[in-house]
Each structure stands twice: as C-alpha cells, then as structure tokens.
Biotite code that builds the C-alpha atoms (Angstrom):
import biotite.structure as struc

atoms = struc.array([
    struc.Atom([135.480, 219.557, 31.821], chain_id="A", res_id=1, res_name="UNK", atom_name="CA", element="C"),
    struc.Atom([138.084, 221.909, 29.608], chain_id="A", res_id=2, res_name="UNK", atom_name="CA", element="C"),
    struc.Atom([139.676, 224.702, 31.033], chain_id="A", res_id=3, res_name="UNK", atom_name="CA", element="C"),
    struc.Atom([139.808, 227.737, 28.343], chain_id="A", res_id=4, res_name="UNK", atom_name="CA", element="C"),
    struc.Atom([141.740, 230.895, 28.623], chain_id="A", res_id=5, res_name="UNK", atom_name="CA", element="C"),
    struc.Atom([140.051, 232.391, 25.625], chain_id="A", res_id=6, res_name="UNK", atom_name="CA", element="C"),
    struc.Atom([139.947, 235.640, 23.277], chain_id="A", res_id=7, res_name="UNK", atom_name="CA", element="C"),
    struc.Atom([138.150, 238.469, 24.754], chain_id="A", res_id=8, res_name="UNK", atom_name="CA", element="C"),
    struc.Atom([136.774, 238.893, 21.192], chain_id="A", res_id=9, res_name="UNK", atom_name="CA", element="C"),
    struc.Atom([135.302, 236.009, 20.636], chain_id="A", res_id=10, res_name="UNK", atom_name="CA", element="C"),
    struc.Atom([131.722, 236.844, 20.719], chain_id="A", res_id=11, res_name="UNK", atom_name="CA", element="C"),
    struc.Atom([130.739, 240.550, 20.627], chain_id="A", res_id=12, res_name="UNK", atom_name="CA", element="C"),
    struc.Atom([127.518, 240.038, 22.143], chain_id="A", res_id=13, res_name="UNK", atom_name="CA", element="C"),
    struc.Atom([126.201, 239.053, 25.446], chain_id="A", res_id=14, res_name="UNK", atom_name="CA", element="C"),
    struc.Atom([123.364, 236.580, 25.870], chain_id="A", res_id=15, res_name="UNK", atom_name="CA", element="C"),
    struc.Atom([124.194, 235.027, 28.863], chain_id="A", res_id=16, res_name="UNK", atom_name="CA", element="C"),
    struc.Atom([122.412, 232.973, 31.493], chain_id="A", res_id=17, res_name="UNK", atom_name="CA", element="C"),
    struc.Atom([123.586, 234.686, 34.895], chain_id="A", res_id=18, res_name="UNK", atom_name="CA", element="C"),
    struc.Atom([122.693, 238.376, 32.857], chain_id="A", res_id=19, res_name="UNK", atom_name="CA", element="C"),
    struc.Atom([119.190, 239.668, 35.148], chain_id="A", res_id=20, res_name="UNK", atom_name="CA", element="C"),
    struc.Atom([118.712, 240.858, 31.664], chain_id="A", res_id=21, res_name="UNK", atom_name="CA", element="C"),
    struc.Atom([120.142, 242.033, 28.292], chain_id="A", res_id=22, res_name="UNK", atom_name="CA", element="C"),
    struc.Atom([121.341, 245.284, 29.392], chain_id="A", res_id=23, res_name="UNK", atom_name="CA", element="C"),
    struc.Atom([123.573, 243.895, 33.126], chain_id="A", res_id=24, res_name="UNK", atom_name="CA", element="C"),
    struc.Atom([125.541, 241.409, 34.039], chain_id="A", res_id=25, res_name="UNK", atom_name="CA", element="C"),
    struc.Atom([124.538, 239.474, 37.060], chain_id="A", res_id=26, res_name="UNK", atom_name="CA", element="C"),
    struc.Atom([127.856, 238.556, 38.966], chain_id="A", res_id=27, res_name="UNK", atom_name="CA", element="C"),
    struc.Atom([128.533, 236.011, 42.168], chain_id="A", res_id=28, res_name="UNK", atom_name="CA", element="C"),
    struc.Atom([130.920, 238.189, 43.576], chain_id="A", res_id=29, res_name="UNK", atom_name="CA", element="C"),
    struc.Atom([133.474, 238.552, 46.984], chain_id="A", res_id=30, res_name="UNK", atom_name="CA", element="C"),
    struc.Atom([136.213, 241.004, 48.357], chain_id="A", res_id=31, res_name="UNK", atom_name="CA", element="C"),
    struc.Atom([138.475, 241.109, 51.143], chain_id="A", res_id=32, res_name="UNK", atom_name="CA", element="C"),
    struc.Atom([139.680, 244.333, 51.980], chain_id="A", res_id=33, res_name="UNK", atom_name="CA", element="C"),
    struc.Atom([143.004, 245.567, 53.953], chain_id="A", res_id=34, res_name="UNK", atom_name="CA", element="C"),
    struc.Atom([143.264, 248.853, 52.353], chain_id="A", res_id=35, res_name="UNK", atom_name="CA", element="C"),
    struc.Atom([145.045, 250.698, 55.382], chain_id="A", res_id=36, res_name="UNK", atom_name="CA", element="C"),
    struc.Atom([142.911, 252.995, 58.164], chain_id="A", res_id=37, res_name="UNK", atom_name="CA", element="C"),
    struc.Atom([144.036, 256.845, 56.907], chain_id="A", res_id=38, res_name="UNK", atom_name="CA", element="C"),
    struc.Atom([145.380, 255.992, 53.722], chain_id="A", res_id=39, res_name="UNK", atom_name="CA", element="C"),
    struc.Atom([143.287, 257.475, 51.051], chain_id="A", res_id=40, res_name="UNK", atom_name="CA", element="C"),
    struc.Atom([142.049, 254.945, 48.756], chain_id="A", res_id=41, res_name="UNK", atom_name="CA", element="C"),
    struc.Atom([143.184, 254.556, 45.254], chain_id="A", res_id=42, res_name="UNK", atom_name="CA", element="C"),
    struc.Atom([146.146, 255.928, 43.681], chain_id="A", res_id=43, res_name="UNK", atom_name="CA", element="C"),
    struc.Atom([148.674, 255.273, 40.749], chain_id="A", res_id=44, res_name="UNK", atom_name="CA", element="C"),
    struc.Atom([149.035, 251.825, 39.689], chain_id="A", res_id=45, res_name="UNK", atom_name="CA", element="C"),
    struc.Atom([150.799, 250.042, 37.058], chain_id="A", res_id=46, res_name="UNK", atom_name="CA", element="C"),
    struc.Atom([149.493, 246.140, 35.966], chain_id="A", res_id=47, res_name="UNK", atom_name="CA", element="C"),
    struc.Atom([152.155, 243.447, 36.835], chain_id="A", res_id=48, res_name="UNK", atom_name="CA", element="C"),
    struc.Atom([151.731, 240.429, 34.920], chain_id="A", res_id=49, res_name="UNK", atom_name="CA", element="C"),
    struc.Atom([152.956, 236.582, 35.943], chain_id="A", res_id=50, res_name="UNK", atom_name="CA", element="C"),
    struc.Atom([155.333, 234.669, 33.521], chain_id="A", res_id=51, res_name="UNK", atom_name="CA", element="C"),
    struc.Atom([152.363, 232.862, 32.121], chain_id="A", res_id=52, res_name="UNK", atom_name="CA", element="C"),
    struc.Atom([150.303, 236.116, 31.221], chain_id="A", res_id=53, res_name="UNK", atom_name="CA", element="C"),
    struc.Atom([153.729, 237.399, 29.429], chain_id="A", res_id=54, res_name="UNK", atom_name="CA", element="C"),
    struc.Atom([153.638, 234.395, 27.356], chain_id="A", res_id=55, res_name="UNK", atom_name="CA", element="C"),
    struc.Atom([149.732, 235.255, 26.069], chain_id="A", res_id=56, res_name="UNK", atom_name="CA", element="C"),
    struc.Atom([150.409, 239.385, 25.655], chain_id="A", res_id=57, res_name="UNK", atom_name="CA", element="C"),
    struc.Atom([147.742, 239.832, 23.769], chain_id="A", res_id=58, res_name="UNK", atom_name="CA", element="C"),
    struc.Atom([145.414, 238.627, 25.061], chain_id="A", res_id=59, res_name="UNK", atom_name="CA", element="C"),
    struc.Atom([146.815, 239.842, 28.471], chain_id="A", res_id=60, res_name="UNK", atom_name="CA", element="C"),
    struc.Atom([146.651, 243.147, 27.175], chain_id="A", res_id=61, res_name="UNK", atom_name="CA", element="C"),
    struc.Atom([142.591, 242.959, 26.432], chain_id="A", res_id=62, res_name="UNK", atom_name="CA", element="C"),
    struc.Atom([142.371, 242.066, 29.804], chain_id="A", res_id=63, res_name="UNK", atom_name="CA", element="C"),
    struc.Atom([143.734, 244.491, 31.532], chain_id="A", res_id=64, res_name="UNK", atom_name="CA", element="C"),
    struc.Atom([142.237, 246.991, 29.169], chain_id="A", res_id=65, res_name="UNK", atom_name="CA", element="C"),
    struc.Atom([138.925, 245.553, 30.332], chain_id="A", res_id=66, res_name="UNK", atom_name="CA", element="C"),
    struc.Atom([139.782, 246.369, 34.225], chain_id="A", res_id=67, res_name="UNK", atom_name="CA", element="C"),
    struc.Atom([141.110, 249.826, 33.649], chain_id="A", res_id=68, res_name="UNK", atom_name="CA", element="C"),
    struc.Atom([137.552, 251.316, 33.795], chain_id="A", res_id=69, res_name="UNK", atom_name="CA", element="C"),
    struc.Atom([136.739, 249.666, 36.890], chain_id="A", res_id=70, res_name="UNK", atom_name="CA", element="C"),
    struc.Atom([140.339, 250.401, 38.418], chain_id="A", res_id=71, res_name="UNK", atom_name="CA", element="C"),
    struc.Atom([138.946, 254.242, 37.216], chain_id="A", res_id=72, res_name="UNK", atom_name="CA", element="C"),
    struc.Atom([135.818, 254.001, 38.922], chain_id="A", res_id=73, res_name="UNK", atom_name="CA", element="C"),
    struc.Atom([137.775, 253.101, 42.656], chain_id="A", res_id=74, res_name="UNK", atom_name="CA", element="C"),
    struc.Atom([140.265, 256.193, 42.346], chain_id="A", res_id=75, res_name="UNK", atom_name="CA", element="C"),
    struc.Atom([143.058, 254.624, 40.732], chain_id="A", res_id=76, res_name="UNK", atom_name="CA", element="C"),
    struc.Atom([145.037, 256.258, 37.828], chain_id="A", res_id=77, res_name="UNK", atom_name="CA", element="C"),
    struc.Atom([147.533, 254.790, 35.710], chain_id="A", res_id=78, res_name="UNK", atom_name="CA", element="C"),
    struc.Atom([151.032, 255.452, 36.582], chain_id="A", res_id=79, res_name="UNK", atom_name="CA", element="C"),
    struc.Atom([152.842, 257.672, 33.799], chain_id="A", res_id=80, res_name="UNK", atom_name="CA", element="C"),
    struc.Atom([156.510, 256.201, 35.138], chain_id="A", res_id=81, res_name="UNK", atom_name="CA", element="C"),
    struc.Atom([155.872, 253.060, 37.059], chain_id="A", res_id=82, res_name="UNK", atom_name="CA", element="C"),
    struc.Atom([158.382, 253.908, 39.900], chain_id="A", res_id=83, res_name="UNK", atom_name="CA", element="C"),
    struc.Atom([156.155, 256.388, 40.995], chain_id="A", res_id=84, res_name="UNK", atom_name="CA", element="C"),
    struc.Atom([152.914, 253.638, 41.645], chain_id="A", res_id=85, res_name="UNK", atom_name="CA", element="C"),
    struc.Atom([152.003, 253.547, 44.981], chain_id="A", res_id=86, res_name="UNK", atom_name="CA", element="C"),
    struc.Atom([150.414, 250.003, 44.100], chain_id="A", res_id=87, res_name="UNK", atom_name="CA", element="C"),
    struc.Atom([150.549, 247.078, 41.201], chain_id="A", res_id=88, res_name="UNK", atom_name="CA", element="C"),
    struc.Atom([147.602, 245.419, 39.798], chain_id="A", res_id=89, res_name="UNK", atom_name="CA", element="C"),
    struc.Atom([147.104, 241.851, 38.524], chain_id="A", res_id=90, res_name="UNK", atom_name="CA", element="C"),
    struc.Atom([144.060, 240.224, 36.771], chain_id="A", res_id=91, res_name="UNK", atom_name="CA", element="C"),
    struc.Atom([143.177, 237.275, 35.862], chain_id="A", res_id=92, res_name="UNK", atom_name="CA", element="C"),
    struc.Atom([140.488, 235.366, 33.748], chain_id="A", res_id=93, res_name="UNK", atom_name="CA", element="C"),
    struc.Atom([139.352, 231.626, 34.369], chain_id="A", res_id=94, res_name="UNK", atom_name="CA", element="C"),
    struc.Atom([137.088, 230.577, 31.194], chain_id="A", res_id=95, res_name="UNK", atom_name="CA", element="C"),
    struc.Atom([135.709, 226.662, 32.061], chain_id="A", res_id=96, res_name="UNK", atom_name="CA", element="C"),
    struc.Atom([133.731, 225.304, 29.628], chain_id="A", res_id=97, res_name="UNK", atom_name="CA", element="C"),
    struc.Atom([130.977, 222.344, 29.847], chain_id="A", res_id=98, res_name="UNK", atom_name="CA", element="C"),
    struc.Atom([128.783, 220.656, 27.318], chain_id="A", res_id=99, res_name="UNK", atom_name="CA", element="C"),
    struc.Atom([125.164, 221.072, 27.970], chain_id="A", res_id=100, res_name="UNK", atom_name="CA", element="C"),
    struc.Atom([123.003, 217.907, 26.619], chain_id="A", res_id=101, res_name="UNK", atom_name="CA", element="C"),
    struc.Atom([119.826, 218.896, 25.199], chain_id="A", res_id=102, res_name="UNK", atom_name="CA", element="C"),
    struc.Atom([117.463, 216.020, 24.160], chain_id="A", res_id=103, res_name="UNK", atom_name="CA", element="C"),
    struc.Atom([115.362, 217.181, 21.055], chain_id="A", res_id=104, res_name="UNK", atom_name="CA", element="C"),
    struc.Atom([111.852, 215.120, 20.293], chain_id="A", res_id=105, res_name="UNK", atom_name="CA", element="C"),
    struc.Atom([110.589, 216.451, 17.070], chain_id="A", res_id=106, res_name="UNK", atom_name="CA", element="C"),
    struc.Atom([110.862, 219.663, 15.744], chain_id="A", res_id=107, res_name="UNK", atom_name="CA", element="C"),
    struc.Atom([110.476, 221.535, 19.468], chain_id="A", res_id=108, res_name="UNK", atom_name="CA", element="C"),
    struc.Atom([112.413, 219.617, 21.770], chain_id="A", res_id=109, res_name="UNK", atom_name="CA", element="C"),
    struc.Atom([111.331, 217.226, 24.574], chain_id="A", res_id=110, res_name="UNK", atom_name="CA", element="C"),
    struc.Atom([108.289, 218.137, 26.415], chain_id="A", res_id=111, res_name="UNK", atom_name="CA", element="C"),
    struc.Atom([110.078, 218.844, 28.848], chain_id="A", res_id=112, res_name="UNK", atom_name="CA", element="C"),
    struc.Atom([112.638, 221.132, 27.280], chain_id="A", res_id=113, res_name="UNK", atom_name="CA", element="C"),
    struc.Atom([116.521, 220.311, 26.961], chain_id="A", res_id=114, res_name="UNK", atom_name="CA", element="C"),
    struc.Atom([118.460, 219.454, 30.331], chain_id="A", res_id=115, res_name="UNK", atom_name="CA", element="C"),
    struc.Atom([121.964, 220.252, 30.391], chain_id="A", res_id=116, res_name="UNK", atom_name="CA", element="C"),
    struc.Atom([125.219, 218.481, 32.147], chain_id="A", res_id=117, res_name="UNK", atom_name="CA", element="C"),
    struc.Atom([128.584, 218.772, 32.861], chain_id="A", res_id=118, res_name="UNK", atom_name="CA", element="C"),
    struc.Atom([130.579, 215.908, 33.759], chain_id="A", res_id=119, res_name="UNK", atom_name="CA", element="C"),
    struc.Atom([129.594, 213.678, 36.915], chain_id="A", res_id=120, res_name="UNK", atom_name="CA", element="C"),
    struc.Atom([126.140, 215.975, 37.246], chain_id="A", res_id=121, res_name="UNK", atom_name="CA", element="C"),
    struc.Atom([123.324, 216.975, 35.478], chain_id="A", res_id=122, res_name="UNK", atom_name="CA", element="C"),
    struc.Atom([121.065, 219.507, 35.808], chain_id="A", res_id=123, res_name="UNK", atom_name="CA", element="C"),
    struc.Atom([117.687, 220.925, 34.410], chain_id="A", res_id=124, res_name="UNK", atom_name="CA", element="C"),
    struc.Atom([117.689, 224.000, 32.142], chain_id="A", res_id=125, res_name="UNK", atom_name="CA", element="C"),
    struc.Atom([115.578, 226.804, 32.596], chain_id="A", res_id=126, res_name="UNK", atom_name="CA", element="C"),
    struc.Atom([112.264, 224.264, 31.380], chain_id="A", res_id=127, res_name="UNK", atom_name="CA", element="C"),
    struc.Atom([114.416, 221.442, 32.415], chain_id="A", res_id=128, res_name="UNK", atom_name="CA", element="C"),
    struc.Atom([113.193, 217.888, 33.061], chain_id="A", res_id=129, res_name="UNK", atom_name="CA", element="C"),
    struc.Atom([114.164, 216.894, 36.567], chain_id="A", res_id=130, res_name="UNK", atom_name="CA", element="C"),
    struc.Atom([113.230, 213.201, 36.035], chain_id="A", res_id=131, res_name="UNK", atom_name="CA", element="C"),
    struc.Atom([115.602, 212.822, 33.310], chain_id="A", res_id=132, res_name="UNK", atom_name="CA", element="C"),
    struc.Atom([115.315, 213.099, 29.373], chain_id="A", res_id=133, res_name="UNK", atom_name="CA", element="C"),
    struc.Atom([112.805, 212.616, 27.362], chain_id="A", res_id=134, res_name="UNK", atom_name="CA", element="C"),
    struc.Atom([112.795, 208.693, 25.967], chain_id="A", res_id=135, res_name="UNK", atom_name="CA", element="C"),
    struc.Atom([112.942, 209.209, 22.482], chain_id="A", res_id=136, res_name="UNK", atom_name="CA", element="C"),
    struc.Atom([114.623, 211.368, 19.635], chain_id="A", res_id=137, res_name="UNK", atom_name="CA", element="C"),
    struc.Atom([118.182, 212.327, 19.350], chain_id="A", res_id=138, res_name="UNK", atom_name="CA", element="C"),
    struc.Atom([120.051, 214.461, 21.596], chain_id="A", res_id=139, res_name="UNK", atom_name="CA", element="C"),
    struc.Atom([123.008, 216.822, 21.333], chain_id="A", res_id=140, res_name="UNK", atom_name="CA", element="C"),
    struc.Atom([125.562, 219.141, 22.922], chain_id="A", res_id=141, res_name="UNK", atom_name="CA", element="C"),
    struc.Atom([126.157, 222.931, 23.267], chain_id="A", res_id=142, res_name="UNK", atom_name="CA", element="C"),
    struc.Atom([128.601, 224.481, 24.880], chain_id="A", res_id=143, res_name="UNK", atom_name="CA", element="C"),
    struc.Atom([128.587, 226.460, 28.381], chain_id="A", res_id=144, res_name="UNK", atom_name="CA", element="C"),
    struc.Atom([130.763, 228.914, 30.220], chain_id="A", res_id=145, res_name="UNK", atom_name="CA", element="C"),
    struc.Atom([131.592, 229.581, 33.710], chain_id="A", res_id=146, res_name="UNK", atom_name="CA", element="C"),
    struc.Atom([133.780, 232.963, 33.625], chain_id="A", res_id=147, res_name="UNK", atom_name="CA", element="C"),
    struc.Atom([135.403, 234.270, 36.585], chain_id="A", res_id=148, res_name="UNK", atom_name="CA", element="C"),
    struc.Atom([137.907, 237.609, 36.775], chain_id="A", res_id=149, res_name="UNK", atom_name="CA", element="C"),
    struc.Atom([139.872, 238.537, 40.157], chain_id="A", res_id=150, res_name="UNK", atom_name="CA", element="C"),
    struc.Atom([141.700, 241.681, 41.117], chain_id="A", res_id=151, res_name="UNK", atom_name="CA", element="C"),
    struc.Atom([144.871, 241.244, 42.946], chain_id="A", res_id=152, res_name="UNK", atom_name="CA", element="C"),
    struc.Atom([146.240, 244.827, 44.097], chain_id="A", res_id=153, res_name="UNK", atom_name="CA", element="C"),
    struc.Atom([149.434, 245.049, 46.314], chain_id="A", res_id=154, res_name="UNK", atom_name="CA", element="C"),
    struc.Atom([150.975, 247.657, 48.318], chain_id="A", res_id=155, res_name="UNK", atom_name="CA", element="C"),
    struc.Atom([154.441, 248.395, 46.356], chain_id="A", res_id=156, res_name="UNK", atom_name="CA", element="C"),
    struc.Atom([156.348, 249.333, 48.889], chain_id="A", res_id=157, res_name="UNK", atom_name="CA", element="C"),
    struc.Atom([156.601, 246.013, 50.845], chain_id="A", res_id=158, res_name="UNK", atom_name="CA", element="C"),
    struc.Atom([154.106, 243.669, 48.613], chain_id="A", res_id=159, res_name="UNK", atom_name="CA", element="C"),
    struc.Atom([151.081, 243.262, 51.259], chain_id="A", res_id=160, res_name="UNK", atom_name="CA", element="C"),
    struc.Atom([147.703, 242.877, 49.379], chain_id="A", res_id=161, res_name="UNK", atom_name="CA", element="C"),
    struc.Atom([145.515, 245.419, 49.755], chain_id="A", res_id=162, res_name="UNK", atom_name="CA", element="C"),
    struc.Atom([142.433, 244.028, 47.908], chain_id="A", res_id=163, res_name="UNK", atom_name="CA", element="C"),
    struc.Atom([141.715, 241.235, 46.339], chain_id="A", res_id=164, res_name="UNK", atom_name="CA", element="C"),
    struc.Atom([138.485, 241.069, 44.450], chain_id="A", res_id=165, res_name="UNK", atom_name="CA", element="C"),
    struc.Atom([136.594, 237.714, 42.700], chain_id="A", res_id=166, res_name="UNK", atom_name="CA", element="C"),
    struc.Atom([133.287, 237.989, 40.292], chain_id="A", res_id=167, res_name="UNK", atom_name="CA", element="C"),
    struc.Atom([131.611, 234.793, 38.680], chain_id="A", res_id=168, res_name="UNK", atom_name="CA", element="C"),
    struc.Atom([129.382, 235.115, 36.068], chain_id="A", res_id=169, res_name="UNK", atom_name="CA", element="C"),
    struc.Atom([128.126, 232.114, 33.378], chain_id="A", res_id=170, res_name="UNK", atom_name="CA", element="C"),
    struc.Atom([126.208, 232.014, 30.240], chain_id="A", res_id=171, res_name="UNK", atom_name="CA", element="C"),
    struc.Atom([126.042, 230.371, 26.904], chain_id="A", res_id=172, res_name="UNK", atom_name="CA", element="C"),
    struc.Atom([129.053, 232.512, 25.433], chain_id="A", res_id=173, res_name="UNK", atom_name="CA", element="C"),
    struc.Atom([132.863, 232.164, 25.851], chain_id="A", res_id=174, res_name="UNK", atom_name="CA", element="C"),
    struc.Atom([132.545, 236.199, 26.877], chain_id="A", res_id=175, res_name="UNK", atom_name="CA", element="C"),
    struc.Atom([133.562, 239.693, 25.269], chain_id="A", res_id=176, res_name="UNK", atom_name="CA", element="C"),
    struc.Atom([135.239, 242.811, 26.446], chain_id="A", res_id=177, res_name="UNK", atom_name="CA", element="C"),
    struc.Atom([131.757, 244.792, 27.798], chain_id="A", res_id=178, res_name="UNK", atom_name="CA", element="C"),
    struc.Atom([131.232, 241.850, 29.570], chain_id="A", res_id=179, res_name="UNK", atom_name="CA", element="C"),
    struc.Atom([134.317, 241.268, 31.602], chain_id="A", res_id=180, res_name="UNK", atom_name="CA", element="C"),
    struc.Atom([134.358, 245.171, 32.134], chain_id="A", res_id=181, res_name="UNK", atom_name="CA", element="C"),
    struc.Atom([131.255, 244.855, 33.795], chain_id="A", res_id=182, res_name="UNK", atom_name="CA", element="C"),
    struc.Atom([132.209, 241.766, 35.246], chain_id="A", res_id=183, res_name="UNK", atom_name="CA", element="C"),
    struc.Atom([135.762, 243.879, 36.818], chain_id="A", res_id=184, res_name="UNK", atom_name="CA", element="C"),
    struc.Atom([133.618, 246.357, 38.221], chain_id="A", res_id=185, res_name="UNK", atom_name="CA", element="C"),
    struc.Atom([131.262, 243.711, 40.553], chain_id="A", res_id=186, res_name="UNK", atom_name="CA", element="C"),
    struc.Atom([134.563, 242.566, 41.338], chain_id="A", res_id=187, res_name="UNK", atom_name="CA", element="C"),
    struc.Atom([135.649, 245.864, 42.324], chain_id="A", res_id=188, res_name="UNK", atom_name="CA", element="C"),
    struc.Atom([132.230, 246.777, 44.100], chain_id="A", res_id=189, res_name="UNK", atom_name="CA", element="C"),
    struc.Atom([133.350, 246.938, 47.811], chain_id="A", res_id=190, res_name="UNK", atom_name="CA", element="C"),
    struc.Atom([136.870, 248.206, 47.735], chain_id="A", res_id=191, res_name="UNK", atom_name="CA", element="C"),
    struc.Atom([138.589, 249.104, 50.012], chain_id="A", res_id=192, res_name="UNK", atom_name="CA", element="C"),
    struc.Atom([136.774, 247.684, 52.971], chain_id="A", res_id=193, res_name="UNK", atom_name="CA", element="C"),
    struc.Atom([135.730, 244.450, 51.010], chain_id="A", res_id=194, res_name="UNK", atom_name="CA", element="C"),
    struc.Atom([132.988, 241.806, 51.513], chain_id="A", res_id=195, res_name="UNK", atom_name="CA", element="C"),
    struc.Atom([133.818, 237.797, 52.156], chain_id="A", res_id=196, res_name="UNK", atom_name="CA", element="C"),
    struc.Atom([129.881, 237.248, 51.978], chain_id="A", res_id=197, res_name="UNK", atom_name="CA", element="C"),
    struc.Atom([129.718, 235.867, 48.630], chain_id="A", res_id=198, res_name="UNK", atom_name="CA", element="C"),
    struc.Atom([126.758, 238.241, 46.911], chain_id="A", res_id=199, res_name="UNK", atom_name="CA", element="C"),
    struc.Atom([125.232, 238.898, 43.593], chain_id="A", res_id=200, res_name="UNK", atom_name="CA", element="C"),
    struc.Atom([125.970, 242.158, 41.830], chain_id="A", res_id=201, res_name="UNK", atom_name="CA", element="C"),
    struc.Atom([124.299, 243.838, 39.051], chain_id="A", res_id=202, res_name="UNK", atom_name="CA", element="C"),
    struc.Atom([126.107, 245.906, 36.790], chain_id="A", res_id=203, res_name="UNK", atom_name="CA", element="C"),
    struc.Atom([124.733, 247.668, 33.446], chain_id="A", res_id=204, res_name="UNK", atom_name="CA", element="C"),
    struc.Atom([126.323, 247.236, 30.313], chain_id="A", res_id=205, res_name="UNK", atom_name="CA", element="C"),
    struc.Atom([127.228, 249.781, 27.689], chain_id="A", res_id=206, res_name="UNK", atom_name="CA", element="C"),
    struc.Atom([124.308, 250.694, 25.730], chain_id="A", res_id=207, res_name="UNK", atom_name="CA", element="C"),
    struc.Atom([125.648, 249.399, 22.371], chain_id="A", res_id=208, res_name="UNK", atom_name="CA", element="C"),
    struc.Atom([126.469, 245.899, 24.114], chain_id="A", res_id=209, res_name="UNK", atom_name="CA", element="C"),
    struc.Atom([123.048, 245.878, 25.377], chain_id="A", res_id=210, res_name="UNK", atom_name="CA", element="C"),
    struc.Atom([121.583, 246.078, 22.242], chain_id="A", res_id=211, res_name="UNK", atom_name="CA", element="C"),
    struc.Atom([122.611, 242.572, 21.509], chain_id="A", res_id=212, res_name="UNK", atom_name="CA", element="C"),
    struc.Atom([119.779, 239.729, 20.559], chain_id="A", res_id=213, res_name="UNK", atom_name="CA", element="C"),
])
C-alpha cells in the first residue's frame, strides 16, 4: 500500500469506479455539525494551512481552489482582509494507491475477467472471479485510487470546530480538479447541522469534465 499526495492535474478526465456514471461523482460521505443555534450560517473565511501543506504550496493552492465553489455553495465568502473572517478553513486530500492484479488468458482476459488486490486481500472486479484466477496466462498490475477530501472549519474567535466534513470516492485515476470539486461539495452536503451516518452522495460534474471517455 503507498500513500500519494498527488497533483490535482494529473489526469484531466474522470473515469472512475465509485462515479454512478460519467457525468457525477458518487461519494461515501459524513459530517458532524456544531454550527451554533441563531448564528446564521456561512460567512467570511480565509484557508489556514498546516506546516506540511506550506511546504507543498502548490499544490495546496489547487486544493483549496477546488473547495472554494463548494465553500460558495454553503454561504461562505472569501475574506478580503483576513482579520475580518468570522471562520478559517482547512482541507485536506488523502490519495492511497493499490495495485489491482488482473490475470489475462489470451487476447480477452480470463473467463472470468481480471480480479484485483491490494495487499493482504483480494477482491473480484466488476466480472471478477470469486474462486480465484484463472490457471493459466500471464497476469499484471494496474493501479487504483482511494481519494478522500475533508473540510475542517473553525470558529475564529476561540478555535471550536464548527463543521467538519469527510467524502470518499475511488476509481482507476489518481483524480483531477472537477473531481475533487465535486468531491468538496458531498463533503459539504449537510452543513451546518451535519450527518455521522456515513451515506453516498451524488454530485454532477461540469459538463466539459463529463464529456470524458
């Protein structure tokens, strides 16, 4: 197992396994909420970053790019002069990679189809073989990605978390901004209140990311 914090440009399309189809993203996805009774939700925000994500700017900086629409969408607006945020924001991205094994027999595969694993378990693909591989012909490995974002958001006057919102999402691709977008907005789905039921969320895509084979 590798842990990757990767590019958010790496691949500009999205065909992904966890996708319900070429035009959403299917996320696993939980909140917990302590946004305050009366207080209206959202509000100015700046992003506060840990020592680690000032070491990787860049790519910090794609990140939080990537959240800003969902941030948007839940009322919050981007504080001009950052004493004046009512709250901070922090995001993250966990990128863990596996190698899928996929046994080939002739020019089509097993009869089965490939199987894939990841280390200590194995698992059938979508035409898996749950008996194991086929028992002849070579076999080899592709990669595959389990992505996660979270949203952190804190109360600046004091430091209490407000929200804090996970999504999960995995596919055949290390990932690309639309995708993480949409993957920020399942994360952001039930602010303020939140949800600790873990749930799958839908979220479209935009229409020239859908577009992709």
């Amino acid at each position: 197992m590798k842990f990757h914090r990767l590019p958010l440009a790496l691949a500009a399309a999205v065909a992904v396994s966890g996708c319900a189809s070429l035009n959403q993203v299917s996320s696993d996805v939980v909140g917990y909420g302590a946004w305050p009774a009366g207080r209206t939700p959202g509000g100015h925000y700046v992003f506060e970053r840990l020592p680690s994500q000032q070491a990787e700017l860049t790519l910090q900086q794609q990140l939080e790019d990537a959240a800003r629409p969902a941030l948007a969408q839940a009322a919050f607006t981007p504080a001009a002069d950052a004493a004046q945020a009512a709250v901070s924001v922090q995001v993250n991205l966990r990128n863990m990679r596996f190698e899928r094994l996929d046994y080939a027999w002739g020019p089509w595969g097993g009869p089965w189809g490939p199987a894939w694993t990841v280390p200590g378990r194995r698992y059938p693909g979508f035409w898996g073989n749950p008996w194991g591989p086929p028992w002849w012909g070579p076999s080899f490995s592709t990669p595959w990605y389990e992505r996660e974002v979270s949203v952190l958001i804190r109360d600046r006057n004091g430091g209490a978390v407000l929200y804090e919102g996970h999504a999960r999402s995995d596919g055949a691709l290390a990932g690309s901004p639309a995708l993480y977008e949409a993957m920020f907005r399942a994360a952001l789905a039930d602010f303020p209140q939140g949800n600790p039921s873990p749930r799958r969320v839908n979220v479209p895509l935009e229409a020239e990311s859908a577009k992709a084979p």
